[in-house]
PLY file of the C-alpha trace (Angstrom):
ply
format ascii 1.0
element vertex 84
property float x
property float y
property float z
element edge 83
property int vertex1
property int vertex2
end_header
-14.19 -1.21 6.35
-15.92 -4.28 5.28
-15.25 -7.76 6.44
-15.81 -10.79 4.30
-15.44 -14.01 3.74
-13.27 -16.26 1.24
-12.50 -19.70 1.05
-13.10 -20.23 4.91
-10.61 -17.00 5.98
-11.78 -14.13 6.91
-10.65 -10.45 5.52
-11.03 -6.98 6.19
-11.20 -4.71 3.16
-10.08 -1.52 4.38
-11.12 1.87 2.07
-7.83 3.03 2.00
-6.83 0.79 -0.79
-5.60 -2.40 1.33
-7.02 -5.95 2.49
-6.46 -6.89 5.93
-6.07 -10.88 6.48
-6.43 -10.61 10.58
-5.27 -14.65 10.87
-2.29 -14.21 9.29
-1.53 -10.88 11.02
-0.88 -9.40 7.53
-1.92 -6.36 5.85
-2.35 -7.05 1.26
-1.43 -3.93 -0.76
-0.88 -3.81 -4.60
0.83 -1.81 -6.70
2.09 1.38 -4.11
4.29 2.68 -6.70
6.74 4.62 -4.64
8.72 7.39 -6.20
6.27 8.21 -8.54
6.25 11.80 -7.65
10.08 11.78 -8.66
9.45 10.41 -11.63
6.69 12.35 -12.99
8.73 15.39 -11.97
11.62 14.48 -13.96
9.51 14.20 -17.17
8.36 17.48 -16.27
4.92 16.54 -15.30
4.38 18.46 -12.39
2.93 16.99 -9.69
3.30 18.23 -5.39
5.96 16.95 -3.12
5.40 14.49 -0.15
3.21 11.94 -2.10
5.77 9.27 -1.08
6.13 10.21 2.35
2.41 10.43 2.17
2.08 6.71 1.19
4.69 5.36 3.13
2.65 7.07 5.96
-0.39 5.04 4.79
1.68 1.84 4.79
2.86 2.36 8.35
-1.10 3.42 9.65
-2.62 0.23 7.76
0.17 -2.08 9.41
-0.83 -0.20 12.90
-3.68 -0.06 12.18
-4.85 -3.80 11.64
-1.61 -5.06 14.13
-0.36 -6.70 11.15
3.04 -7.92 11.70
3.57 -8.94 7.82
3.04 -7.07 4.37
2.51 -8.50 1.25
2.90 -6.34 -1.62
1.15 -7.51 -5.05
2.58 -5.91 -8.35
4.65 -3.09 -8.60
6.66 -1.24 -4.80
8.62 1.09 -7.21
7.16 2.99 -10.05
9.63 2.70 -12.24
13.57 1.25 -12.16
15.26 4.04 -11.48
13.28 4.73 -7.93
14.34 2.06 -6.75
0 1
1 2
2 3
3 4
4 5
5 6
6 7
7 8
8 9
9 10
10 11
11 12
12 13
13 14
14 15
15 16
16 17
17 18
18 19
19 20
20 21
21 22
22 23
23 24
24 25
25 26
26 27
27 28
28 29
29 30
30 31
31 32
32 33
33 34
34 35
35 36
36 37
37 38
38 39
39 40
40 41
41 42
42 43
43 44
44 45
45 46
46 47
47 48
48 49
49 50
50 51
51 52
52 53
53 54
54 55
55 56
56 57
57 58
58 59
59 60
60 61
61 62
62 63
63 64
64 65
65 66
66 67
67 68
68 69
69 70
70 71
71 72
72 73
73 74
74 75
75 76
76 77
77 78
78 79
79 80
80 81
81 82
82 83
């Protein structure tokens, strides 16, 4: 983890793929894509089970993780329409 920062707030980038914004109790994640597994499987692109159970797992840690109460999700939550 690395803190830093910006515009007079301070952040925590954390290596798995998130920003942690400790002032605002809030954890900043961008593009998660869940249900991609699903989808790639149904254009028979094989890929394993449990990604998304893996990355909602990840979600879950980072929000324990930094005692974020609040999650703010940049770009795309579903990978494509029909996951969500």
């Amino acid at each position: 983890m690395l803190s830093i920062e910006w515009h007079g707030e301070s952040f925590v980038l954390d290596g798995r793929g998130a920003i942690s914004w400790p002032a605002r109790r809030t954890v900043i994640l961008t593009d998660p894509h869940i249900g991609k597994d699903a989808h790639f499987r149904r254009s028979a692109i094989p890929v394993p089970f449990g990604s998304t159970l893996a990355d909602l797992e990840r979600i879950r840690a980072l929000l324990s993780d930094h005692g974020a109460d609040h999650l703010l999700i940049l770009g795309d939550f579903f990978h494509a329409a029909e996951g969500a």
